[in-house]
RONU-490652 format. One line per field, with one value per residue: residue number from 0; x, y, z of N, C-alpha, C in turn. Coordinates in pm, whole numbers. Layout:
i: c(NUM, ...)
n_east: c(X, ...)
n_north: c(Y, ...)
n_up: c(Z, ...)
ca_east: c(X, ...)
ca_north: c(Y, ...)
ca_up: c(Z, ...)
c_east: c(X, ...)
c_north: c(Y, ...)
c_up: c(Z, ...)
//
This chain:
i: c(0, 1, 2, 3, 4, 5, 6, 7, 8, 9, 10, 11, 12, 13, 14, 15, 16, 17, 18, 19, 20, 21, 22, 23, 24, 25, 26, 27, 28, 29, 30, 31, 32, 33, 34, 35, 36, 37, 38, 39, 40, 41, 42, 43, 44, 45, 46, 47, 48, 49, 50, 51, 52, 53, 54, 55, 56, 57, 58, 59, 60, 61, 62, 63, 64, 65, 66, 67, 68, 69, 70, 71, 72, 73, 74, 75, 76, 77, 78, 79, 80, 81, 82, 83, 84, 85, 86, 87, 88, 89, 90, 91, 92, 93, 94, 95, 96, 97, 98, 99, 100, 101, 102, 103, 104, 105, 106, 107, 108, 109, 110, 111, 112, 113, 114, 115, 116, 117, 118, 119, 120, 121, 122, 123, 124, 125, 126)
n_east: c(-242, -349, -196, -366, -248, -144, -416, -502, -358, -373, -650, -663, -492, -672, -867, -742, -663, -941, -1059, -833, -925, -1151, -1061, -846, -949, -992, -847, -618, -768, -899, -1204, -1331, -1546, -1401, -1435, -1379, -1500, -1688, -1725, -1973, -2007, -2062, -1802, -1843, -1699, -1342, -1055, -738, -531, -403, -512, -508, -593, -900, -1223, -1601, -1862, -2098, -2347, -2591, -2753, -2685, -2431, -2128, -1870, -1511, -1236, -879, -554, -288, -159, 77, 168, -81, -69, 172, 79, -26, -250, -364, -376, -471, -590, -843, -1183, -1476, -1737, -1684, -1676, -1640, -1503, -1428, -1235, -1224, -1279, -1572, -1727, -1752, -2013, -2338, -2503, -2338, -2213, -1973, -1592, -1272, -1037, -866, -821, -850, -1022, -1053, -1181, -1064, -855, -618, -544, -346, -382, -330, -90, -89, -266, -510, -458, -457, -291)
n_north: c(5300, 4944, 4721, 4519, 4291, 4272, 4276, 4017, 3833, 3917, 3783, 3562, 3463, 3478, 3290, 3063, 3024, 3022, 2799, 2590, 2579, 2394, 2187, 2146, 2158, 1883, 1770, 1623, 1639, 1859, 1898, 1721, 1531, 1528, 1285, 942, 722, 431, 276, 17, -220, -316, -315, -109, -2, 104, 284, 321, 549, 888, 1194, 1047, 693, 619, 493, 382, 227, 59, 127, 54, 341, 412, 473, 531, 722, 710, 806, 727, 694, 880, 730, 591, 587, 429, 180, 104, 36, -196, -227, -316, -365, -685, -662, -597, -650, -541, -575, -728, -771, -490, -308, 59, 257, 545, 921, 1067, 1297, 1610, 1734, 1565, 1525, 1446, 1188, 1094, 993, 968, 745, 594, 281, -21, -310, -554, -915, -1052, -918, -648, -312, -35, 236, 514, 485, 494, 690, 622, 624, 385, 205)
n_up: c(-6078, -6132, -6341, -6630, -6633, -6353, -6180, -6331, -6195, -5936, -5944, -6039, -5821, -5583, -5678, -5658, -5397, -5308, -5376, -5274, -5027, -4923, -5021, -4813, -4604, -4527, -4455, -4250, -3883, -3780, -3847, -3766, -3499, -3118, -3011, -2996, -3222, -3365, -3628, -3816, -4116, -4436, -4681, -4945, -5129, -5286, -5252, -5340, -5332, -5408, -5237, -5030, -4893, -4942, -4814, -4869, -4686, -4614, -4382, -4104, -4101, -4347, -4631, -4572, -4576, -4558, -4446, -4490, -4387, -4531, -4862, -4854, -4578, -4515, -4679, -4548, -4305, -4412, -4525, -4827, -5173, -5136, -4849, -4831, -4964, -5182, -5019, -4824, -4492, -4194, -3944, -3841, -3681, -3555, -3582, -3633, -3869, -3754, -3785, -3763, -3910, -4140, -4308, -4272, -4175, -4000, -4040, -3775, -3777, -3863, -3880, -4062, -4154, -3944, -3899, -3778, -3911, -3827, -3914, -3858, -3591, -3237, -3247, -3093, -2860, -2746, -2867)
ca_east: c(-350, -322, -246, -422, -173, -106, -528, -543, -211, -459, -766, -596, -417, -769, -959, -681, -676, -1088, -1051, -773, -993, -1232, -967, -747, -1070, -1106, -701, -587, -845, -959, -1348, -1368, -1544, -1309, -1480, -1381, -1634, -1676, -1850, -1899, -2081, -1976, -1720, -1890, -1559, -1211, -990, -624, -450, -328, -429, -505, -685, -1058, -1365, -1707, -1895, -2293, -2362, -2702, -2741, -2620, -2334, -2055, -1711, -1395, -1092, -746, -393, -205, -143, 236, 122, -179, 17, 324, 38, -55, -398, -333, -517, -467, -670, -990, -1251, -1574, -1840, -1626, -1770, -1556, -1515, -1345, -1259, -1148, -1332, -1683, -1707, -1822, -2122, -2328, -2612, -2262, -2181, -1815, -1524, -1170, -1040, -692, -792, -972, -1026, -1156, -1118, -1006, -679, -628, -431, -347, -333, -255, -73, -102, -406, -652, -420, -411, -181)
ca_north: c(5212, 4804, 4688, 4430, 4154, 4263, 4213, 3926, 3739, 3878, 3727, 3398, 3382, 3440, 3182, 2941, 2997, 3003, 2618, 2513, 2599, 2300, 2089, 2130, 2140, 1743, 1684, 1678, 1576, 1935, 1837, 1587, 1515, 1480, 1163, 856, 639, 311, 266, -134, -250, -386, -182, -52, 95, 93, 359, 320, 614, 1029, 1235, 973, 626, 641, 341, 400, 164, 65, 98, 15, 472, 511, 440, 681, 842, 658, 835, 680, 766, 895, 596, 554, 525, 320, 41, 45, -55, -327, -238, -274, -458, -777, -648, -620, -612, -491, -661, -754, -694, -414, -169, 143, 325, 664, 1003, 1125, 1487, 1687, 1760, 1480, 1470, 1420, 1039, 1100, 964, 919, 605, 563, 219, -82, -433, -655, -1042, -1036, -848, -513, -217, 50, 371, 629, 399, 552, 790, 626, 630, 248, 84)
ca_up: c(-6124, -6136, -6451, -6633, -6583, -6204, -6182, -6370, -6150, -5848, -5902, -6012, -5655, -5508, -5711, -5586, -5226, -5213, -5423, -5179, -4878, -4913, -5049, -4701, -4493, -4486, -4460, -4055, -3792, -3732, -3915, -3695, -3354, -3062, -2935, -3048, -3309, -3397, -3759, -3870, -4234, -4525, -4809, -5143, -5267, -5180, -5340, -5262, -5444, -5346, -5146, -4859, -4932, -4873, -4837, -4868, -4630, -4583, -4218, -4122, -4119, -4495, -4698, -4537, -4648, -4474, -4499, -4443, -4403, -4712, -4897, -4776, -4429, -4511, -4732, -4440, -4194, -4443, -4600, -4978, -5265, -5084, -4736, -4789, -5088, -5149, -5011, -4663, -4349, -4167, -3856, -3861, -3537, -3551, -3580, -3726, -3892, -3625, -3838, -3715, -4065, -4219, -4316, -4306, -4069, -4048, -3919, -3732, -3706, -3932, -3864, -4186, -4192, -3820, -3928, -3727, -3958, -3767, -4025, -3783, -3517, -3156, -3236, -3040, -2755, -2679, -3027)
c_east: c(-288, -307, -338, -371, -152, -293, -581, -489, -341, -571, -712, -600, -584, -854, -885, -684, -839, -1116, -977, -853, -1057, -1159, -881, -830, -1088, -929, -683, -714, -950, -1141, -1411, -1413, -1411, -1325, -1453, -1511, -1596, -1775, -1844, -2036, -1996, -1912, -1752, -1780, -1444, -1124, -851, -525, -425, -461, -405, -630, -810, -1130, -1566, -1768, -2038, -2301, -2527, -2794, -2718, -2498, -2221, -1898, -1614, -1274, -1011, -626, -397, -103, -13, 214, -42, -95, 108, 247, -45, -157, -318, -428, -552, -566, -779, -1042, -1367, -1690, -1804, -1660, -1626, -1612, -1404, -1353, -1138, -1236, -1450, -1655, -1840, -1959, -2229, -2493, -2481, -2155, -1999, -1727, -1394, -1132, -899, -704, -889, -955, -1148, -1086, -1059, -856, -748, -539, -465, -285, -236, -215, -24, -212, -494, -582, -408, -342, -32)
c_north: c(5079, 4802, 4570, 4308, 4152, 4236, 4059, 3820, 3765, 3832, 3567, 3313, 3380, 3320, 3061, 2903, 2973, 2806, 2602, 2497, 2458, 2211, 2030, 2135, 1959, 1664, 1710, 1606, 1737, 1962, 1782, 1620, 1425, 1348, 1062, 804, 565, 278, 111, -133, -280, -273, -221, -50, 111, 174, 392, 432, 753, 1093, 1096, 812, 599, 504, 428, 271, 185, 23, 105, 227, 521, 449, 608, 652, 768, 727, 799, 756, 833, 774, 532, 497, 442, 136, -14, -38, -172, -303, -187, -366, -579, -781, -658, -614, -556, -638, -705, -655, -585, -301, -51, 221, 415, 801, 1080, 1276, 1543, 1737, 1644, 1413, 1407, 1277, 1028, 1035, 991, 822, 608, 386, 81, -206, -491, -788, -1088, -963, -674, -441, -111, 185, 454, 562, 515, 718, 767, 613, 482, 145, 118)
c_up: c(-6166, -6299, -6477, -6594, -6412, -6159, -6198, -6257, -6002, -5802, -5923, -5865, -5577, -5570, -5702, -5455, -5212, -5268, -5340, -5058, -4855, -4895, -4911, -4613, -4437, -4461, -4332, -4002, -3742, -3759, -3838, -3537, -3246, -3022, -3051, -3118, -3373, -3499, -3802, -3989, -4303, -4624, -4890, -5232, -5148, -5297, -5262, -5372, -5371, -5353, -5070, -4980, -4851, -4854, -4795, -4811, -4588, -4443, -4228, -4143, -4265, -4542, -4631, -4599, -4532, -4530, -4418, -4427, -4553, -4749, -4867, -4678, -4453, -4574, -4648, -4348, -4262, -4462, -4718, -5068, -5191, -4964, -4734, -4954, -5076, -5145, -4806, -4590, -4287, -4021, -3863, -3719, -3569, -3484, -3688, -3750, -3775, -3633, -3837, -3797, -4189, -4223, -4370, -4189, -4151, -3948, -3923, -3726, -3786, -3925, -4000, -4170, -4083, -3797, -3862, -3837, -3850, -3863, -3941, -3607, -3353, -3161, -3153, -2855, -2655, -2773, -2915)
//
């Protein structure tokens, strides 16, 4: 028979792995439709910090979810405080969540101010 501490240590590990699940659900490209997409409106919010840096952007559809590199590889390709602000017009070309009521993307790819960054540089198969 389990003790209490060998119980306790196993529900822990499960109430960590069923919280990680979500958490690692939106990291990778696997969420995402395979087809390229091209989202343009202006940025609400710009959050440059860990995991990955995000933007929230008003497309004429909604205000949707932009996720970036992880902030290493977003700052190397030159989006940092300096790039953009809120209010600047913007396109993002990457990949929508495959769920297609769901105002989410990730973008390999964002032009604000006529400046191209390229987050994830050779994703879209022509950088």
């Amino acid at each position: 028979m389990p003790t209490s501490f060998t119980r306790r240590s196993a529900l822990a590990a499960l109430a960590l792995t069923a919280l990680a699940g979500p958490a690692l659900a939106h990291h990778g490209w696997a969420w995402t439709d395979g087809e390229r997409y091209e989202l343009t409106g202006k940025i609400t919010e710009i959050y440059l910090g860990q995991p990955h840096a995000t933007l929230k952007v008003q497309a004429a559809d909604g205000i949707w979810d932009v996720d970036l590199a992880p902030l290493s590889r977003t700052l190397a390709a030159g989006f940092d405080d300096n790039a953009a602000k809120v209010g600047d017009g913007i396109t993002a070309i990457g990949n929508r969540a495959a769920d297609p009521t769901d105002l989410h993307m990730k973008a390999a790819r964002l032009i604000v101010n006529g400046k191209t960054y390229d987050v994830y540089p050779g994703r879209l198969g022509d950088s």
